[in-house]
N, C-alpha and C positions, 0 to 999 in steps of 0.2 A: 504494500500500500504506500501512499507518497505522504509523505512528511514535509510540506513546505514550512519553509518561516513562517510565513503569514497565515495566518487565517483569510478564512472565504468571508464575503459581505455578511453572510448571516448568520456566522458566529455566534453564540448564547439565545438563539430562538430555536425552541424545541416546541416541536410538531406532534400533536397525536395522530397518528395515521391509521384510520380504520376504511381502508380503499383495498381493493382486490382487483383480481385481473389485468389489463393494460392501464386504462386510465387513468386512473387515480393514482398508482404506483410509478408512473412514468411521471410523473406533477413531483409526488411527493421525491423522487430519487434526484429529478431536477433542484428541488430545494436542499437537500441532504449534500449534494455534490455543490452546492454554492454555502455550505460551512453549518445549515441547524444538523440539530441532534434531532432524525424523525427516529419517530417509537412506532413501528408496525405491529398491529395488536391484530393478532388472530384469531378466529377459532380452534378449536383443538384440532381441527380435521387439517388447518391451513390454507391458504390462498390458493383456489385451484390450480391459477397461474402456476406454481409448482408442477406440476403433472404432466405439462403439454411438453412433447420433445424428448428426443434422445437422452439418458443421465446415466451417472457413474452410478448415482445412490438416487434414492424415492424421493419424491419432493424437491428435486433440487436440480430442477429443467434449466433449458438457456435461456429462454423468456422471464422467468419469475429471475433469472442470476444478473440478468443483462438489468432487470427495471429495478432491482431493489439491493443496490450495493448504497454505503453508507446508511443503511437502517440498523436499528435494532430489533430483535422480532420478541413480543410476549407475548403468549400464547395462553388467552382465558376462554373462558366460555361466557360468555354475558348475557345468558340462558341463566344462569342461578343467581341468586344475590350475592356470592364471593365475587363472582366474578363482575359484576355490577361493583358493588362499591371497590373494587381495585380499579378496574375505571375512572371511577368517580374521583378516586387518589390522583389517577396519575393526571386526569384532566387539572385537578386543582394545580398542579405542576407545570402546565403545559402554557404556550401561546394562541397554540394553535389548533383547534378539532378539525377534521376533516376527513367525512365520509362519502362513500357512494353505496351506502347500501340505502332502501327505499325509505321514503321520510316514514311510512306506515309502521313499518319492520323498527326503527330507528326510536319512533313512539314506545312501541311493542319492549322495547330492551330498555327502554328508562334512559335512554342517552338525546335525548330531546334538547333543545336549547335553553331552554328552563330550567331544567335540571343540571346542567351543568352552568351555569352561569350563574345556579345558586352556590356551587362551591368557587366560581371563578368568575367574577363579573365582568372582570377586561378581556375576556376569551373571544376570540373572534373563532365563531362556528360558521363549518363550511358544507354544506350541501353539494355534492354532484351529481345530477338528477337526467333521466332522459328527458323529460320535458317539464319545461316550467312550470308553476303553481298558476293555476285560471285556466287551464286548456286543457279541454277532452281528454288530454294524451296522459296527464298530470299523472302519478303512478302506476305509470305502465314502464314492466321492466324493457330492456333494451339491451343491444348489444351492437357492435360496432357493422355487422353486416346491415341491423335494421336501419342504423341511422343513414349511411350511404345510401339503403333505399331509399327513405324516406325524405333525406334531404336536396335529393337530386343529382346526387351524383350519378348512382349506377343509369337513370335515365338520359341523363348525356353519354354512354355506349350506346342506349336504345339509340338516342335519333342518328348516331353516326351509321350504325351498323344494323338495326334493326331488334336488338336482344339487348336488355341492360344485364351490366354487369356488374359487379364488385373490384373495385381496386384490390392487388393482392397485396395488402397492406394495412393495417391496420389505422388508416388514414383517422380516422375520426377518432377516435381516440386519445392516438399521439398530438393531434390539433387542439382536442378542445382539451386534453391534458396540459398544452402550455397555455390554454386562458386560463384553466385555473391556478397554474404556478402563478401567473400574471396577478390575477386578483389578490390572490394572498399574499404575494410582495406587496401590492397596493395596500391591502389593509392594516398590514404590518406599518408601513409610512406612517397611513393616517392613523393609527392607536399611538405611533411614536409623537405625533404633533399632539395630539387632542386627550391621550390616554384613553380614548374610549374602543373598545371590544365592539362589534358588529357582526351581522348575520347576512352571511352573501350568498347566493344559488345561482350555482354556475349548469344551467339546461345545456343537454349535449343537441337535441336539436335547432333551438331557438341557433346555436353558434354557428353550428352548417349551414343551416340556412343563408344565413348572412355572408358567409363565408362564403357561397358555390352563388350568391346572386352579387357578391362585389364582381364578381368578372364577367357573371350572365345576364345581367339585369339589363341591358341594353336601351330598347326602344321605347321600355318597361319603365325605364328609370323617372319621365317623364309622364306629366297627366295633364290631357290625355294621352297615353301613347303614341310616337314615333315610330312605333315600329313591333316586332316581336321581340324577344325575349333572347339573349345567346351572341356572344360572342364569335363571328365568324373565321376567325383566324385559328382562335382555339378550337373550334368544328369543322375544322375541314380534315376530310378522310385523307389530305395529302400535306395535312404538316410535319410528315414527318414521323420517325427519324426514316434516311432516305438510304433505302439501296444503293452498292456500290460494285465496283467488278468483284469484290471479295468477302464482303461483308454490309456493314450498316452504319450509315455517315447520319451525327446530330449536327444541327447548324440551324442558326438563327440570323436569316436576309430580311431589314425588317426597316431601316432606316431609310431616306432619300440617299443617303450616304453608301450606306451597303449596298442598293442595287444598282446604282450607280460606277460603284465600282467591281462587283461581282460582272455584273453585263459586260463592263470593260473585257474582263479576265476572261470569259468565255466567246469574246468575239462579236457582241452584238451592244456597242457602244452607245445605240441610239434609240434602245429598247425605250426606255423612259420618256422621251419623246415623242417619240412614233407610236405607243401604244398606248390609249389612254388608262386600259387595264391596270397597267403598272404605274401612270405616272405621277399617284400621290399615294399614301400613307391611308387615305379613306378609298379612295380605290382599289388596292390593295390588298384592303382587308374584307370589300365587299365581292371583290374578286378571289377569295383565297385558293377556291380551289383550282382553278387555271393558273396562279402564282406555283403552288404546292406541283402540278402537273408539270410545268415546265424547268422547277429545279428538280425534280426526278429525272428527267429527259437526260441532262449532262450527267446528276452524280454516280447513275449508273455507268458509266463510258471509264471509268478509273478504278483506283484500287482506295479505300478507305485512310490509308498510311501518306498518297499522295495526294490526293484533297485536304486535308487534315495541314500539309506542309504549303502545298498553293493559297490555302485559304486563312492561314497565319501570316503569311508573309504581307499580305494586303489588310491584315488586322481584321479580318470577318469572324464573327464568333462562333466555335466549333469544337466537336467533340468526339471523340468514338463513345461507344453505346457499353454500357459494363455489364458485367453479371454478375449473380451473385458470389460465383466462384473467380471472378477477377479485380472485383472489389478489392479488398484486403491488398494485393499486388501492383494497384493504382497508382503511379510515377509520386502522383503528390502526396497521396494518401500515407506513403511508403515515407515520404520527404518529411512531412509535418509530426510522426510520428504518430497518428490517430489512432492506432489498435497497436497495445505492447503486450506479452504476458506478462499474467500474473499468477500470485502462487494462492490458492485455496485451501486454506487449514483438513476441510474436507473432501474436496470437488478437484484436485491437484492443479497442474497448472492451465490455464483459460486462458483465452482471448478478449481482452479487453478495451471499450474505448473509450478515450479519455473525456473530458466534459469538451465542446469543441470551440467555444466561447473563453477569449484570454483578456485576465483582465493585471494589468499594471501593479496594482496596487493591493487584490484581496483577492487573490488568487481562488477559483475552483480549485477542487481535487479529490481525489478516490482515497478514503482514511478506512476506510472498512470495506467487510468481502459483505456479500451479500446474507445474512444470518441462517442458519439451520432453523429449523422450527421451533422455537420459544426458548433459543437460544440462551438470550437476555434475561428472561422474565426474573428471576431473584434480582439479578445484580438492580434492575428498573424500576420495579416496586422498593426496593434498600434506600433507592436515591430519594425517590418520592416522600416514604414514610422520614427518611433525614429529614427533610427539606421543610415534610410539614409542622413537624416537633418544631423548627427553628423558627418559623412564621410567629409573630406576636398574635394574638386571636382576633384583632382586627384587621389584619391585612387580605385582601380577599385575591389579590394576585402576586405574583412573588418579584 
């Protein structure tokens, strides 16, 4: 693990982290790898997340290893009343609550905003919810496939291709897991200005939404509408990435300036002139797919390696296509050091990548392996119960 001098920005704020699966653990490992102390509080069974994936040992996948290094894990049941008032312990402790499990269920365990803000008043509680509170959807569970349904993404494959699809990615999750790192840095600000604890709910559809119609909202955007809805350049079946004599060429011709001189490069200097299709930025884009058709046309005619080297020297912006298995092997990827191993007291030695965000002066960094299952729990309730012996009986946060 790395030992920097410095500490990360959020050094002395400690997290209760009761999230599971992607979401929520991808936010909260965000925060952990910028310096809090998060306390990952489990079930006895554990974060499914565990499960998913190849492993050495049970419970201790590359998914749950990859989202939840710098955590602690304690491991209660909050099904019984032990395991309720140890909660209740550690909240008094904490900065921070933050769950995604359903605000019903949430009720249901006695960990409601009420009740923890009776032992903690400056607590800022965090809800991660599929859909916000006023709307039909309001307690209905969800998962990262549903939200891409629903929020429109898998429907733009529909209109391209006629089948929606699923990004194979985790998209919605990892997105609206850094709004809610976002909000809880925020909150954190404002309880540092004001002292006062707040109650935020970060909706994972409400965010997509907004998310898939900043770039589709188009014609839309206006009332009454201009036009339909979508982004033509990002919907065209020919943006790419383009066939080559060897492979698959990325590239982005996209400036008055780039086609400009890309047309230069391929012999037809006076494209932008002579063809109105091409000859502005709003032409261009209502034109996409005859643009898309006619850099297909050339980048097939070459080898990926020599486009790549013609289309650098004229400063066009460009790329070969990766994959998973070339990832990791990436000239810069390799350069900047992004993935190093490291050694797991249990899970031996991993593939790890660092926070990818540098900062000057409070350094990110990876202080802890990802916890075995209720790895922590003595040493985290020890701290708590110190901590609250030490509190004068009026202090309601520490």
């Amino acid at each position: 693990m790395d030992t920097p001098d410095r500490v990360g920005p959020l050094h002395g704020v400690r997290i209760f982290d009761l999230t599971t699966i992607v979401m929520g653990p991808s936010a909260t490992q965000i925060l952990g790898d910028l310096g809090a102390d998060v306390i990952k509080v489990e079930a006895p069974e554990g974060d499914a997340l565990r499960r998913i994936g190849p492993q050495r040992h049970e419970a201790m996948g590359p998914l749950y290893l990859q989202a939840n290094r710098n955590k602690r894990s304690v491991s209660l049941d909050l099904k019984t009343a032990e395991g309720r008032n140890a909660a209740l312990l550690l909240a008094a402790d904490c900065d921070v609550f933050v769950s995604n499990i359903r605000p019903n269920a949430i009720q249901r365990l006695g960990l409601h905003e009420e009740a923890l803000r009776s032992v903690n008043p400056a607590l800022i509680h965090v809800c991660a919810v599929g859909y916000g509170e006023g709307g039909p959807g309001s307690g209905l569970p969800v998962y990262d496939d549903l939200m891409q349904a629903a929020s429109g993404i898998a429907g733009l494959f529909q209109a391209l291709d006629g089948s929606p699809r699923y990004v194979p990615a985790n998209i919605c999750d990892r997105i609206v897991g850094l709004y809610l790192a976002l909000s809880i840095i925020a909150a954190l600000h404002h309880r540092q200005r004001t002292g006062e604890g707040q109650s935020i709910e970060v909706p994972m559809f409400e965010t997509m939404v907004q998310f898939v119609m900043g770039d589709h909202s188009g014609g839309e955007a206006f009332v009454p509408a201009l036009g339909p809805a979508g982004y033509a350049r990002l919907m065209s079946r020919h943006r790419g990435p383009y066939r080559t004599s060897d492979g698959w060429l990325a590239v982005v011709i996209y400036t008055d300036a780039h086609w400009r001189t890309f047309s230069a490069l391929v012999g037809m200097p006076t494209l932008l002139d002579t063809d109105p299709r091409f000859a502005t930025l709003q032409a261009r884009t209502v034109n996409a797919e005859a643009c898309g058709q006619l850099l297909a046309g050339f980048f097939c005619t070459r080898s990926t390696e020599d486009w790549i080297t013609m289309l650098r020297e004229i400063d066009l912006p460009c790329g070969k296509v990766n994959t998973l298995d070339s990832l990791p092997d990436d000239p810069h990827v390799r350069a900047v050091a992004l993935f190093s191993p490291v050694q797991h007291p249990s899970e031996g030695t991993l593939r790890q990548s660092r926070f990818p965000v540098r900062f000057s002066g409070s350094p990110a960094s990876v202080r802890r392996h990802a916890p075995r299952l209720g790895e922590h729990t003595e040493e985290v309730l020890a701290e708590a119960r110190s901590r609250s012996l030490a509190k004068p009986p009026t202090e309601g946060n520490r």
